[in-house]
N, C-alpha and C positions, 0 to 999 in steps of 0.2 A: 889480247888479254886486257882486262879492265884496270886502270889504275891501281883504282882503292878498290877493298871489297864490297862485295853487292850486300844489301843487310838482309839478314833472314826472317823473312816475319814471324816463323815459328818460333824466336827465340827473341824478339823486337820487345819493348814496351809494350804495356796494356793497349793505347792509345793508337803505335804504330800498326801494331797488329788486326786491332777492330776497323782500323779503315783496308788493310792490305783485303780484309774478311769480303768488304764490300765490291772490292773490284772484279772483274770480268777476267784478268789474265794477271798472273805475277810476273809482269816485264823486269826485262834486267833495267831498263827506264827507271819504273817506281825503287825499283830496291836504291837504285842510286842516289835519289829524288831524298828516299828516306835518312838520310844522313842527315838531311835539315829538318829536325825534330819538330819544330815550332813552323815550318812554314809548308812543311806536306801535307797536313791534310788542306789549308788554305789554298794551294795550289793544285793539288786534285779538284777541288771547288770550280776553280777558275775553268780549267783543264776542260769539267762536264759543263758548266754554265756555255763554254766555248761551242762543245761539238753539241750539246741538247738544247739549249734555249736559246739560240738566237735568232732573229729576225731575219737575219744574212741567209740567202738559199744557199743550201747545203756544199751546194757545186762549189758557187764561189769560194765558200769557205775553203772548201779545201781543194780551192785554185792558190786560194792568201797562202793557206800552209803549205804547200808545194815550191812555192815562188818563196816564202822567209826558210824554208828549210834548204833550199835551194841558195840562196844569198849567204850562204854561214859554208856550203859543204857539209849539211846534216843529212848525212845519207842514212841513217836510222830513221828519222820523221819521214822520209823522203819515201825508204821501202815500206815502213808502216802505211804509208796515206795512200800510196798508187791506188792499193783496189781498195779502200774506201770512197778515193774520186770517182774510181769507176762506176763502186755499186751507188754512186750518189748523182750519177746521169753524164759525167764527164766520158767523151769517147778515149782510146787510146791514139788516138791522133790530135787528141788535144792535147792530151799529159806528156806526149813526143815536140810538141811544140812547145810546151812551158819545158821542158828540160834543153832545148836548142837555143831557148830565148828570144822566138818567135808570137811575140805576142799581137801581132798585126796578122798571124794565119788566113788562110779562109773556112779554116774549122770556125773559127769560134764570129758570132755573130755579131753588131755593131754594141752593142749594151755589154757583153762581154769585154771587146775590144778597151770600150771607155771604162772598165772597172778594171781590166788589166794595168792599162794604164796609171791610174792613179794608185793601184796596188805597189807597183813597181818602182814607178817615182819615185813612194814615200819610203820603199824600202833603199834605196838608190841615193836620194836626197833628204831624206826625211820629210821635210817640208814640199810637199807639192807646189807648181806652179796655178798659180791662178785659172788659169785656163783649164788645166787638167782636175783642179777640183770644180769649177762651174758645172764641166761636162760631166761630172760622177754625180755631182749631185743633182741633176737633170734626171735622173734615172732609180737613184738611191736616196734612202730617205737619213736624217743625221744621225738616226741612229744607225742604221745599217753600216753608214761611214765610220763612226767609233765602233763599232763590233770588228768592222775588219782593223785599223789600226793595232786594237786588245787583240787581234788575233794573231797579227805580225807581231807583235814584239814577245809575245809568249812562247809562239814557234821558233824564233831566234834566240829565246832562253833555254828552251831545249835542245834546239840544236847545240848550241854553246856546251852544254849542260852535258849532249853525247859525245863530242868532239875532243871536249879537253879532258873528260876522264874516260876516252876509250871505252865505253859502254858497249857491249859483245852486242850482234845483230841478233833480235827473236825474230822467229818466223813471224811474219804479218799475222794478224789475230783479224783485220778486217772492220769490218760491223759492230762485231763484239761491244770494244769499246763504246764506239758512239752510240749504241742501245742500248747499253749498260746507261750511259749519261742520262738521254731519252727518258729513260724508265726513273733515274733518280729524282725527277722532277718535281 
């Protein structure tokens, strides 16, 4: 059972309500999210900006959110993204190795490998080693590297976010969301 209560959009502010309108699925997520008046819909923002408009392939992306939902024990992000990494080209024997903490696998290819890497690191260390940024960005361009950064520390706010107020599991919605973003563009 969830801490605090989940908020209702049918009964929310004008404001809270007209963005719940736009979304794709009323997560026990958002409803939690909604408590901070002033900073939901900016983070719904971030949220689509995250999974629709970035430069980062899709994969990796949500190799990043895997691995920060994964570093917190956000197992809500964690059930959410499975089959979005799926339906985004990631095998299940790669997402069995990001949950073992096998990121040197021989699923995942040398470019993979060097982005795991530095994903990991920075989650681990914050600050990456020299070396392990040279070799990322060998491959990745400086934006790709701050989209994944914005992406880890977003996933680790929500993870936080589901963890300490016991936010109840929704079934995986999948694609949904990330088209819903897509389409917001």
């Amino acid at each position: 059972m969830a801490r605090i209560p989940y908020v209702d959009p049918a009964t929310a502010s004008d404001d809270i309500r007209t963005a719940f309108e736009a979304l794709p699925a009323h997560l026990n997520i958002f409803k939690t999210m909604a408590h901070a008046v002033n900073s939901f819909r900016p983070l719904l923002r971030l949220g689509s900006s995250i999974l629709g408009e970035q430069q980062l392939d899709p994969k990796l992306r949500e190799f990043t959110i895997l691995l920060a939902a994964k570093s917190l024990r956000g197992r809500y992000e964690w059930i959410q993204h499975v089959p979005i990494a799926i339906a985004c080209g990631a095998s299940q024997e790669q997402v069995d190795a990001l949950e073992r903490d096998d990121l040197s696998a021989a699923c995942f290819d040398d470019t993979e490998r060097r982005y795991l890497a530095f994903v990991s690191e920075s989650i681990r260390d914050t600050r990456v080693s020299d070396a392990t940024f040279a070799a990322a960005a060998q491959k990745f361009s400086t934006r790709e590297l701050v989209e994944t950064l914005l992406t880890i520390g977003y996933y680790q706010m929500l993870a936080r976010l589901t963890e300490c107020m016991d936010v109840e599991m929704d079934e995986p919605v999948g694609m949904k969301v990330v088209d819903s973003a897509t389409r917001a563009r």
